[in-house]
MIFI-94294 format. One line per field, with one value per residue (C-alpha): residue number from 1; residue in three letters; x, y, z. Coordinates in Angstrom, 2 decimals, always signed. Layout:
BEGIN
n c(NUM, ...)
res c(ALA, ...)
px c(X, ...)
py c(Y, ...)
pz c(Z, ...)
This chain:
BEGIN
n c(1, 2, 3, 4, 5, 6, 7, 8, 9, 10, 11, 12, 13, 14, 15, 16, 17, 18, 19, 20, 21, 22, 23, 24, 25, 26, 27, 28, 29, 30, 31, 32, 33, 34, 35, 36, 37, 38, 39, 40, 41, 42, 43, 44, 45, 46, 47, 48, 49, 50, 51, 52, 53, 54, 55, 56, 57, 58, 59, 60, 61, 62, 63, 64, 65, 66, 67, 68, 69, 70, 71, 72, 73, 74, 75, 76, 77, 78, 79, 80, 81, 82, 83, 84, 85, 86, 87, 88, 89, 90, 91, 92, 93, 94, 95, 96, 97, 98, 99, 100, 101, 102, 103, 104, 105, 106, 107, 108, 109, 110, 111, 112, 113, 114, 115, 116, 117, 118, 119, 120, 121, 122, 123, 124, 125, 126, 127, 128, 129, 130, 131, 132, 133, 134, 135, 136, 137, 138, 139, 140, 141, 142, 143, 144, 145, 146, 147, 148, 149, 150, 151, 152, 153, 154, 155, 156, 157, 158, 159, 160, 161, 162, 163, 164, 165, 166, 167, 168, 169, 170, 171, 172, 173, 174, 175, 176, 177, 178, 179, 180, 181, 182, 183, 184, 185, 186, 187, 188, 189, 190, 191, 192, 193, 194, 195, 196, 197, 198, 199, 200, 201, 202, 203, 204, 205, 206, 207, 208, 209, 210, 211, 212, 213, 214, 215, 216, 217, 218, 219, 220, 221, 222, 223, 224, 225, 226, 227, 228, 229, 230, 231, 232, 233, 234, 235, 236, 237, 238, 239, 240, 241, 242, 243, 244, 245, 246, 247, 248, 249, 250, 251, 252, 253, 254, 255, 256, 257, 258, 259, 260, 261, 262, 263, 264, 265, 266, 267, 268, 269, 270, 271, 272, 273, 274, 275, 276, 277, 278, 279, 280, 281, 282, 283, 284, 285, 286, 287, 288, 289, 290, 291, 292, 293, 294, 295, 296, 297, 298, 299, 300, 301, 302, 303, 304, 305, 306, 307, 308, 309, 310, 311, 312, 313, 314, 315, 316, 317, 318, 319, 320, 321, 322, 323, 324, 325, 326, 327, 328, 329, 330, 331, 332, 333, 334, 335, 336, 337, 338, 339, 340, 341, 342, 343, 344, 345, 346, 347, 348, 349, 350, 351, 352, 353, 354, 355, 356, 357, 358, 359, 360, 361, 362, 363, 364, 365, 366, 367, 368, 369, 370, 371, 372, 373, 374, 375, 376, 377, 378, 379, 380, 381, 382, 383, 384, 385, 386, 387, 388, 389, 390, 391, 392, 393, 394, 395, 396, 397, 398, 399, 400, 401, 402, 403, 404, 405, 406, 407, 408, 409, 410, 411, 412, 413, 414, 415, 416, 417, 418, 419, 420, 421, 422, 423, 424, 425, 426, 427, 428, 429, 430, 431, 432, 433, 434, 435, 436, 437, 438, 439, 440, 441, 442, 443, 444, 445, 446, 447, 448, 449, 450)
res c(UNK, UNK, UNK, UNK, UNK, UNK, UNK, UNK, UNK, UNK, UNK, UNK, UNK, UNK, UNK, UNK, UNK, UNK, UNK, UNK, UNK, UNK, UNK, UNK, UNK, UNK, UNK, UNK, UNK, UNK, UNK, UNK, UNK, UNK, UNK, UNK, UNK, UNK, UNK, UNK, UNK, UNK, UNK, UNK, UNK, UNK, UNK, UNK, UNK, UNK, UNK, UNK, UNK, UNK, UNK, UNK, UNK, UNK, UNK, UNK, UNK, UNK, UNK, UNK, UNK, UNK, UNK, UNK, UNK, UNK, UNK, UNK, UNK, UNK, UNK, UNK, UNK, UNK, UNK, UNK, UNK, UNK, UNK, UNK, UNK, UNK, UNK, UNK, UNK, UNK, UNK, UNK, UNK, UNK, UNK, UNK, UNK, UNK, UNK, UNK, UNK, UNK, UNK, UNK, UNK, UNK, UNK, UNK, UNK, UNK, UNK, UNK, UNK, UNK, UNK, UNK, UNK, UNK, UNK, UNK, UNK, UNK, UNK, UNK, UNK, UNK, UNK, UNK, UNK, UNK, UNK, UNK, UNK, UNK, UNK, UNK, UNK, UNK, UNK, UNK, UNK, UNK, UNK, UNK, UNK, UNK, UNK, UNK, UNK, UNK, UNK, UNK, UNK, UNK, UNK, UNK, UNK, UNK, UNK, UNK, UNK, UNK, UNK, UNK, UNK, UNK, UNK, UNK, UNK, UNK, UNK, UNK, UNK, UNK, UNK, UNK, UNK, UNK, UNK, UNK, UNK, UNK, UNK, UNK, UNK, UNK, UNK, UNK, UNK, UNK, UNK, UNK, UNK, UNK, UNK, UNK, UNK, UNK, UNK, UNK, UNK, UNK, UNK, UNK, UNK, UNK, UNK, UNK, UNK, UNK, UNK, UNK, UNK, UNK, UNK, UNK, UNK, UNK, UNK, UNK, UNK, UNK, UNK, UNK, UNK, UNK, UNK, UNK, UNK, UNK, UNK, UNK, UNK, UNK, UNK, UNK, UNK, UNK, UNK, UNK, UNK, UNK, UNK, UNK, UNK, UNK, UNK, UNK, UNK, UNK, UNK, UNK, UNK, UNK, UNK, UNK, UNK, UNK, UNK, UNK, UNK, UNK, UNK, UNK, UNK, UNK, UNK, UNK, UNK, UNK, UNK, UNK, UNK, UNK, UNK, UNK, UNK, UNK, UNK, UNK, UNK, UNK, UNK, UNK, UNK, UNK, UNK, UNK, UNK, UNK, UNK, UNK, UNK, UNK, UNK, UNK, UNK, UNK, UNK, UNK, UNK, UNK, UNK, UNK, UNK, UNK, UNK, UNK, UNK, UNK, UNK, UNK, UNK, UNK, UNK, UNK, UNK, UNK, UNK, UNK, UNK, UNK, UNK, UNK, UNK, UNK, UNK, UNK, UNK, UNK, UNK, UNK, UNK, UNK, UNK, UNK, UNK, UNK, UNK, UNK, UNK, UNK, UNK, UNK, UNK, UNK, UNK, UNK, UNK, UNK, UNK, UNK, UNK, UNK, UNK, UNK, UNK, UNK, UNK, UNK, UNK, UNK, UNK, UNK, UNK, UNK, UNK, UNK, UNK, UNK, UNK, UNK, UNK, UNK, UNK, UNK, UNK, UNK, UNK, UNK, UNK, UNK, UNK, UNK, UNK, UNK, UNK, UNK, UNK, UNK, UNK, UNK, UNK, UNK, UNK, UNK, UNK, UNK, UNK, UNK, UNK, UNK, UNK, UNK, UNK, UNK, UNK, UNK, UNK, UNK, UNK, UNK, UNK, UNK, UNK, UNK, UNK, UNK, UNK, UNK, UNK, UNK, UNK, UNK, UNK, UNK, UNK, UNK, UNK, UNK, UNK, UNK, UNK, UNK, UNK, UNK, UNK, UNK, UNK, UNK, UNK, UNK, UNK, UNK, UNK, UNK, UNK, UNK, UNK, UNK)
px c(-25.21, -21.87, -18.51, -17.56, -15.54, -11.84, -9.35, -6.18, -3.25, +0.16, +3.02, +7.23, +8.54, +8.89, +6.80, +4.21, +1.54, +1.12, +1.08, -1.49, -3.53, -3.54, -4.71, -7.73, -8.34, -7.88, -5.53, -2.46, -2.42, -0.30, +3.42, +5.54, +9.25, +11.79, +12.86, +11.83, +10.07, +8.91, +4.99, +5.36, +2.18, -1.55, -3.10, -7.04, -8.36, -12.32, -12.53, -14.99, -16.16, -19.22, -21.15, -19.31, -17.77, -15.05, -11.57, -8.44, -5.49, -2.07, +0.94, +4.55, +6.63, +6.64, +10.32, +10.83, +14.88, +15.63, +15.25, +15.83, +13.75, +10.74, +10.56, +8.51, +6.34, +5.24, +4.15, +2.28, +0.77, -0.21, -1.65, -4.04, -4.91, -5.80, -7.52, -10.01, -10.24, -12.91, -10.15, -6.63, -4.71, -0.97, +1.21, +4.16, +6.82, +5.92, +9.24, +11.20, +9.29, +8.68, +11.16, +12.47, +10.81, +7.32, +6.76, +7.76, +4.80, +2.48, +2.97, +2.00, -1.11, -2.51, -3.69, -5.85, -9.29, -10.36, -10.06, -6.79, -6.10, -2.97, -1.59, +1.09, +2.21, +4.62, +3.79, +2.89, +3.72, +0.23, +2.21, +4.24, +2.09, +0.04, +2.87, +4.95, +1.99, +1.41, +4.64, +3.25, +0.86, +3.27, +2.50, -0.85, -2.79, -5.07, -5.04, -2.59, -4.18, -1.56, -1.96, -0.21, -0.78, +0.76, -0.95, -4.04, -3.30, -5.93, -7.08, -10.41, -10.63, -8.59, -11.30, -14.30, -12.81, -12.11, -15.32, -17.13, -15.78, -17.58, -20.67, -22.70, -22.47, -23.57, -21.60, -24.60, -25.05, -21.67, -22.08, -20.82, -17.18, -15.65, -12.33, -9.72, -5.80, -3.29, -0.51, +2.95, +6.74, +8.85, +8.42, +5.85, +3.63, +1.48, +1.23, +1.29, -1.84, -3.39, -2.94, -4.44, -7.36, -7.98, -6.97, -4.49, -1.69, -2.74, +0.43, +3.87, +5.52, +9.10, +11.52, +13.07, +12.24, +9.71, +8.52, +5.72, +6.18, +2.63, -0.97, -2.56, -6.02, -7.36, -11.21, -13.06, -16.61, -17.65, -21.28, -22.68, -20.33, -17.74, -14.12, -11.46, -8.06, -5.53, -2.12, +0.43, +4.57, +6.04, +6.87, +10.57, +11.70, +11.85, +15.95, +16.51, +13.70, +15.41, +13.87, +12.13, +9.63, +10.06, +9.53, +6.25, +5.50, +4.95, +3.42, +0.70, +0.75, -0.60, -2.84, -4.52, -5.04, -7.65, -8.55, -9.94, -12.94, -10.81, -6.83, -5.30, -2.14, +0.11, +2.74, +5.68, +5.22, +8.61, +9.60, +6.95, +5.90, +8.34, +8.06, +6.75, +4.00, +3.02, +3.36, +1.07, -0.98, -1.27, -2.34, -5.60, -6.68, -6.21, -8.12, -11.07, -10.58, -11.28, -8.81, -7.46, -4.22, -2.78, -0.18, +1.49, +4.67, +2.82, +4.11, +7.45, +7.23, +8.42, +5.25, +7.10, +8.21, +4.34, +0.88, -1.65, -2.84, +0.33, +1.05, -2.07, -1.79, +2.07, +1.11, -1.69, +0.37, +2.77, +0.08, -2.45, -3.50, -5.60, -5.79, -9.49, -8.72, -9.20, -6.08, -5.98, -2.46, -2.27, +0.15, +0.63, +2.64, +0.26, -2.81, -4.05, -6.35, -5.95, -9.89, -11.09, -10.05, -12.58, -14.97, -13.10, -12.96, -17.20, -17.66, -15.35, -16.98, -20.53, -19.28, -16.91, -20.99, -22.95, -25.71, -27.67, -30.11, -29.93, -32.14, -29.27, -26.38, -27.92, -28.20, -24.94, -23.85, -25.66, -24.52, -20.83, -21.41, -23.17, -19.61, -17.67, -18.31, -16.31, -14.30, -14.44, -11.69, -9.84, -12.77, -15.08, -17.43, -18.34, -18.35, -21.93, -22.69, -26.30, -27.21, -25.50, -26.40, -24.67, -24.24, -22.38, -20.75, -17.58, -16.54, -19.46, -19.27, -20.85, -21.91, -22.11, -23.58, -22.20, -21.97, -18.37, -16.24, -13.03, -13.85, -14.22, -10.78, -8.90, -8.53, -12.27, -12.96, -10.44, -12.81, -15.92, -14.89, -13.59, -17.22, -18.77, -16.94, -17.33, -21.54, -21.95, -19.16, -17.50, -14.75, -12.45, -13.32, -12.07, -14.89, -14.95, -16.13, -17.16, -17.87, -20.30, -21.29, -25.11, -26.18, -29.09, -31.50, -30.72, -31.37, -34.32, -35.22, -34.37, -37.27, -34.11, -32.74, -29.27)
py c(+8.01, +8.38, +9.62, +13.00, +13.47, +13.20, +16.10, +14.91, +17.39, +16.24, +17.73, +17.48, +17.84, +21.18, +23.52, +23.73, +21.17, +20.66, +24.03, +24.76, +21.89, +23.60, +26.41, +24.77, +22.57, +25.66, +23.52, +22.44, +18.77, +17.72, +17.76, +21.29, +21.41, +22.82, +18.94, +17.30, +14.05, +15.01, +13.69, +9.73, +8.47, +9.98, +11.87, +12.62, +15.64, +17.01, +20.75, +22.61, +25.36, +27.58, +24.67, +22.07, +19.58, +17.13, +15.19, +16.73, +14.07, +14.49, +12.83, +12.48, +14.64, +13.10, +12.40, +10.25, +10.19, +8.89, +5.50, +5.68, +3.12, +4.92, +7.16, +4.47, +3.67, +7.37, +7.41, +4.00, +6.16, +9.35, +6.53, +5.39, +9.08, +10.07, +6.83, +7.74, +11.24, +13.09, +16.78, +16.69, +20.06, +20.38, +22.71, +24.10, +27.04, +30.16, +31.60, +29.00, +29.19, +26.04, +23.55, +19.76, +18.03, +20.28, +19.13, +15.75, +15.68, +17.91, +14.93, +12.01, +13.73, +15.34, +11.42, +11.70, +11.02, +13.75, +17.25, +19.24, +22.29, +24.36, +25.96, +28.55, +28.57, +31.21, +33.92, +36.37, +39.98, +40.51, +42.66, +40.46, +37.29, +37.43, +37.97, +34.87, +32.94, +32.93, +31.14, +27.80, +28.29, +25.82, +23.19, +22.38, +21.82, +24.96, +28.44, +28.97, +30.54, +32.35, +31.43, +31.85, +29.16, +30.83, +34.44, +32.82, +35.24, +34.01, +31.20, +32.05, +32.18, +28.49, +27.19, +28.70, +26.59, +24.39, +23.11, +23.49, +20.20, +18.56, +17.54, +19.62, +17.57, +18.44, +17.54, +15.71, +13.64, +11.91, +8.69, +8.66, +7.88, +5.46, +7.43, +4.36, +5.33, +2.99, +3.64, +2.04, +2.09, +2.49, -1.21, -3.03, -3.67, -0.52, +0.30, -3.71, -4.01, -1.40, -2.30, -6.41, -4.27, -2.25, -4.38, -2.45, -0.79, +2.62, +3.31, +2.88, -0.46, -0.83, -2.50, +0.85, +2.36, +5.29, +5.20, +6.69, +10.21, +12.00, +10.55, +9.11, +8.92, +5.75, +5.42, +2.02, +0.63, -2.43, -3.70, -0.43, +1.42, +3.73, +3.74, +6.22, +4.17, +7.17, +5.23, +7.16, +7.90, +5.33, +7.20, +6.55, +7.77, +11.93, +11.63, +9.57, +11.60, +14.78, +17.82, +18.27, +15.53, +12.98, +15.36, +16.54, +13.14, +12.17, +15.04, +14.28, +10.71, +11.72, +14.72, +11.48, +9.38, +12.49, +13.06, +9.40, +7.24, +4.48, +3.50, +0.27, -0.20, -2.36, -4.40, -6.07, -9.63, -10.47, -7.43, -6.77, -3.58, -0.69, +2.06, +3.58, +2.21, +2.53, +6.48, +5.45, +3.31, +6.47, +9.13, +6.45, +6.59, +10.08, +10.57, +8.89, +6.97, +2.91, +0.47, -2.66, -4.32, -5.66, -7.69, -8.15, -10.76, -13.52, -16.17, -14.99, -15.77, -19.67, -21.14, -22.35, -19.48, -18.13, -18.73, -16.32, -16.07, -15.88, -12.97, -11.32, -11.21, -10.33, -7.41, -5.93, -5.91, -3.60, -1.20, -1.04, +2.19, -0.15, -3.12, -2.97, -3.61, -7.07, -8.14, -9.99, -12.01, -11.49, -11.19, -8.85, -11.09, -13.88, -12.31, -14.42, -13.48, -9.65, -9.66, -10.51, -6.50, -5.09, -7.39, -6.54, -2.63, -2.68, -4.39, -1.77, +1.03, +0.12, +0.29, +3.27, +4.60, +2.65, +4.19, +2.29, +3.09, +4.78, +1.86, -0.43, +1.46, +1.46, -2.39, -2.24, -0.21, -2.28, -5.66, -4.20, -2.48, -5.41, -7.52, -4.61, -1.52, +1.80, +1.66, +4.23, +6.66, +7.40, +9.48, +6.14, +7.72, +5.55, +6.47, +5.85, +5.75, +6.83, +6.49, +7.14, +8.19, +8.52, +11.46, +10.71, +8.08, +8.28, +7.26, +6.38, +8.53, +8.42, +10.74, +8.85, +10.71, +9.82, +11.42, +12.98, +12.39, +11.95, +9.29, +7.13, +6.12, +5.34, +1.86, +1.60, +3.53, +0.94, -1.59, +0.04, +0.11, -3.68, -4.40, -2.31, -3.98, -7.67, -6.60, -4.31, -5.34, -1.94, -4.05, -2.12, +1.52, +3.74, +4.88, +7.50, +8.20, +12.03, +11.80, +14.03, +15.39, +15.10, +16.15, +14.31, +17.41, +17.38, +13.50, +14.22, +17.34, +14.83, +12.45, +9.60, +8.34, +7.01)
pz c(+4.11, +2.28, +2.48, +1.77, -1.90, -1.68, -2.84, -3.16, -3.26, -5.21, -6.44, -5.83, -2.47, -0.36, -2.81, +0.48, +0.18, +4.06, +4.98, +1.85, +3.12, +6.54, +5.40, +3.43, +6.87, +9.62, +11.61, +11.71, +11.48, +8.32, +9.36, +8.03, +8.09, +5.66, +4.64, +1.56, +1.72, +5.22, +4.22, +2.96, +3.55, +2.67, +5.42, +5.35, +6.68, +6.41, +4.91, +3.96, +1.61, +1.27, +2.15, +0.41, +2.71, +1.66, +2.55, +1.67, +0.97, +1.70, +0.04, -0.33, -2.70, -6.25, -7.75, -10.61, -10.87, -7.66, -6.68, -3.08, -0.95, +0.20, -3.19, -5.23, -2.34, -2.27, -5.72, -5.25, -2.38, -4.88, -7.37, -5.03, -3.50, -6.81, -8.38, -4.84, -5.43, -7.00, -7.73, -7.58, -6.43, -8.21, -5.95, -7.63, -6.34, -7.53, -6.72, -8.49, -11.38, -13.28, -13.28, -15.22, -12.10, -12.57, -15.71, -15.81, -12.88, -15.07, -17.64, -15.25, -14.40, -17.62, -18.72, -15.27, -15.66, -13.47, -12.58, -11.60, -10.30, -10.48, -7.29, -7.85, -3.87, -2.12, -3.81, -1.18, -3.00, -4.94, -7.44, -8.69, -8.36, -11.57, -13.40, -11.58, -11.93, -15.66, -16.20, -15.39, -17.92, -19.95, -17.93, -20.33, -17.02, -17.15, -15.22, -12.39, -9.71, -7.44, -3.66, -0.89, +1.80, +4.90, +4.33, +2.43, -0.82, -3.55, -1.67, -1.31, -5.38, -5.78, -3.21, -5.41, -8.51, -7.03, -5.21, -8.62, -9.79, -6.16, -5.63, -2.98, +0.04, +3.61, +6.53, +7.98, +4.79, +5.65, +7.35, +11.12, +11.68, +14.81, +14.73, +15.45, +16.90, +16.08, +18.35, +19.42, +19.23, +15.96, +13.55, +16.41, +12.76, +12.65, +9.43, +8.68, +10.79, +9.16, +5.56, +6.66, +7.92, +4.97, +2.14, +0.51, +0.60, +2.42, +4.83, +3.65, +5.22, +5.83, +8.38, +8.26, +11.74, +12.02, +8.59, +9.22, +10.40, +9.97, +11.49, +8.90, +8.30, +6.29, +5.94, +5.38, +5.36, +7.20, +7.50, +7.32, +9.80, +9.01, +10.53, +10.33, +10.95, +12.12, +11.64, +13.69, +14.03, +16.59, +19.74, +21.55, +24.50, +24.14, +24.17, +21.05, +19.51, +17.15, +17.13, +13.54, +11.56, +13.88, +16.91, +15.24, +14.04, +18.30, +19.04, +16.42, +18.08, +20.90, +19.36, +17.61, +20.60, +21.99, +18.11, +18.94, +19.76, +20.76, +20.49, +19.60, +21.36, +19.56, +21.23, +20.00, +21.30, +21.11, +23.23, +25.56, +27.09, +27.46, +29.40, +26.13, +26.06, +29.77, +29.00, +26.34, +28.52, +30.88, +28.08, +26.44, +30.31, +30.82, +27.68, +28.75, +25.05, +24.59, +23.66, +22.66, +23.41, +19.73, +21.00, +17.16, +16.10, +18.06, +15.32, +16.40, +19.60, +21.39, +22.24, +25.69, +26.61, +27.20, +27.11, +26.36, +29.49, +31.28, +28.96, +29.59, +33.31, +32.29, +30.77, +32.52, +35.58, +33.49, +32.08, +34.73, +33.39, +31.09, +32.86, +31.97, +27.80, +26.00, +24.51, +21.18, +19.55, +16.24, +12.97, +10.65, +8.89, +8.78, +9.12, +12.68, +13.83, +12.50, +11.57, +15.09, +15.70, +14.17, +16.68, +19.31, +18.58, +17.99, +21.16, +23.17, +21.46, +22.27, +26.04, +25.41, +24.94, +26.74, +29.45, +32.18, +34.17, +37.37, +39.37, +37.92, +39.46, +42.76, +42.34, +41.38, +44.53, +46.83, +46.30, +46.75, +49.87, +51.12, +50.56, +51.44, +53.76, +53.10, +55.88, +58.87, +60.09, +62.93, +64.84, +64.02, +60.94, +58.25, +54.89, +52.94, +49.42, +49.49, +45.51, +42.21, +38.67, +35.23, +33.75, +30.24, +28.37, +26.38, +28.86, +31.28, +33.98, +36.94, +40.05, +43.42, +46.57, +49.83, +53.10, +53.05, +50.06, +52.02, +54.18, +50.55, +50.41, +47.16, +48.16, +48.64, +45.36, +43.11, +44.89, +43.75, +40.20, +40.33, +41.31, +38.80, +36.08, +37.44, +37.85, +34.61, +32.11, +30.77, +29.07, +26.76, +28.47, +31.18, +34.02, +35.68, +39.14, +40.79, +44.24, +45.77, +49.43, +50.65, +54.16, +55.19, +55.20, +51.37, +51.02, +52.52, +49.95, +47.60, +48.38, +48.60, +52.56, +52.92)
């Protein structure tokens, strides 16, 4: 097993890099709007190519001149994307032509010790494109090849070049991926999390709030497993949030929570939880995804003012949409206890999966009917849980038979899963429950009596 070769795709900002790495992806997951500096951070995406599979990075616009904030962080970003990458892709404006900034980035990357390929981008008139093409032959990085990333003009050639400089890799020789959602409010130590994790600086950190705008795809090796760490935008309360980056920057928030395996939900200790993050809270449940409370800023919290414990039961009365996932204290700044995560997300992951055995569930049933009976209705009937089964995992779901389904009320059915979890464990997943109808004559064609 092994992970797929990395492409990574540079080049100044707003000459079309996102949308050209849509277009080599099929989707529409890297962040496109008409604003420079818009991408910050390195996003990973899989691609493939006539049977060449590989990751396609993402990265900030390159500028040299300016020496705003975040603009030096970006090109510590595009070092590291292309010290990892096996190609690099340079994307230029075709209907510019080249420009002072084009070759001042043509310089930093002819000393590469790899391959790079030229993308002429936005030109979209094939009579004209050869022609507008051929003037970035002065760069000294090789042929242009004249694309067009939202039509797809010449793509299909850039892709044939460009794959030759990749080893052939099937998509079933890459190892298997846990595909990990960090999610939160703006400057709750994301990205800070993240790099402790990895061991380098692989998202942009600043106490400027929302850095991060795009989900960001990081992936690591640890004892054999593969994780991909999807570092996400903060998400605010849809009123303070413009329309444009930032806007898309949510929306791909909560695209990555169902793009996930399982979601760490990190929490400002300091602040507690917002009614941000119960919406969050509501969409990992909805999603049937795993998670882990990071509560994160624990150092900079009094140590009178709470316990653990009294913060635990604090905070799973406020998101009871996953009362059900372990919470951890940690620091970003510090580093406490930031390594117990990865222990914590393997352990909800194998139950995110886990099966059992239908003779189990029954067992299961039984001893909680014997403490508690489904109550009856009005007319007297008693609801009956004759068996139950599981019928997938991620998360475990499970079909219980019963005589009428309505007479199971949801009071009785939060009861059920209480005793399911105190009986089987589950901790650190969602369950899910279908309730089904038998009639005794089809008990009976069942070989099974209620």
């Amino acid at each position: 097993m092994s992970t797929l070769p990395i492409v990574a795709i540079v080049g100044r900002p707003n000459v079309g890099k996102s949308t050209l790495i849509n277009r080599i992806c099929g989707g529409r997951e890297a962040i496109v709007h008409d604003e420079p500096g818009v991408t910050r951070d390195r996003l990973y995406l899989p691609a493939d190519w006539n049977g060449y599979y590989f990751q396609i990075v993402d990265t900030g616009g390159l500028v040299f001149e300016d020496k705003e904030e975040f603009l030096p962080k970006i090109r510590q970003q595009v070092e590291v994307a292309l010290e990892e990458a096996k190609a690099a892709i340079f994307v230029v404006d075709g209907q510019l032509g080249p420009t002072a900034a084009d070759y001042e980035v043509a310089e930093w990357l002819r000393g590469r010790k790899l391959p790079i390929l030229l993308a002429v981008n936005k030109l979209e008139e094939p009579s004209t494109a050869l022609t507008l093409a051929s003037e970035f032959w002065g760069l000294g990085l090789g042929e242009p090849y004249a694309v067009s990333a939202i039509h797809g003009a010449g793509t299909g050639d850039f892709l044939d070049a460009l794959v030759q400089n990749l080893p052939l890799m099937g998509e079933e020789e890459a190892a298997p991926e846990l595909k990990v959602a960090i999610v939160g409010r703006p400057n709750v130590g994301k990205s800070s999390l993240l790099n402790v994790l990895v061991g380098s600086e692989r998202a942009i950190v600043s106490a400027i709030s929302g850095t991060t705008r795009d989900a960001i795809d990081t992936v690591i090796e640890r004892d054999g497993k593969q994780y991909r760490f999807i570092d996400t935008a903060g998400i605010r309360k849809r009123s303070k949030v413009d329309y444009g980056p930032e806007a898309f920057g949510v929306d791909r928030a909560l695209k990555a929570i169902r793009r996930a395996d399982l979601v760490l939900l990190v929490i400002d200790a300091t602040e507690g939880a917002t009614e941000q993050e119960q919406r969050l809270a509501g969409k990992i449940e909805e999603s049937g995804r795993a998670c882990v409370l990071v509560v994160n800023k624990w150092d900079a919290v009094e140590k009178d003012t709470y316990t653990m414990n009294t913060y635990i039961e604090q905070i799973r009365e406020e998101l009871y949409f996953v009362k059900w996932a372990p919470t951890i204290f940690t620091s970003a700044l510090t580093g406490q206890r930031v390594p117990q995560i990865m222990e914590m997300v393997d352990a909800a992951s194998v139950q995110h999966q886990r099966r059992i055995s239908t003779s189990v569930i029954n067992e299961a049933i039984k001893e909680a009917t014997i403490r508690m009976m489904p109550p009856s209705d009005k007319r007297g009937r008693q609801g009956k849980i004759y068996y139950g089964t599981q019928v997938r995992a991620e998360p475990p779901t499970f079909v219980l038979f019963v005589n009428e389904p309505k007479l199971i009320k949801d009071n009785y059915r939060t009861y059920l899963e209480s005793q399911f979890r105190a009986s089987l464990g589950f901790e650190g997943t969602p369950l899910r429950f279908l309730w089904r109808g038998k009639t005794p004559r089809e008990l009976e064609r069942d070989g099974r009596r209620g």
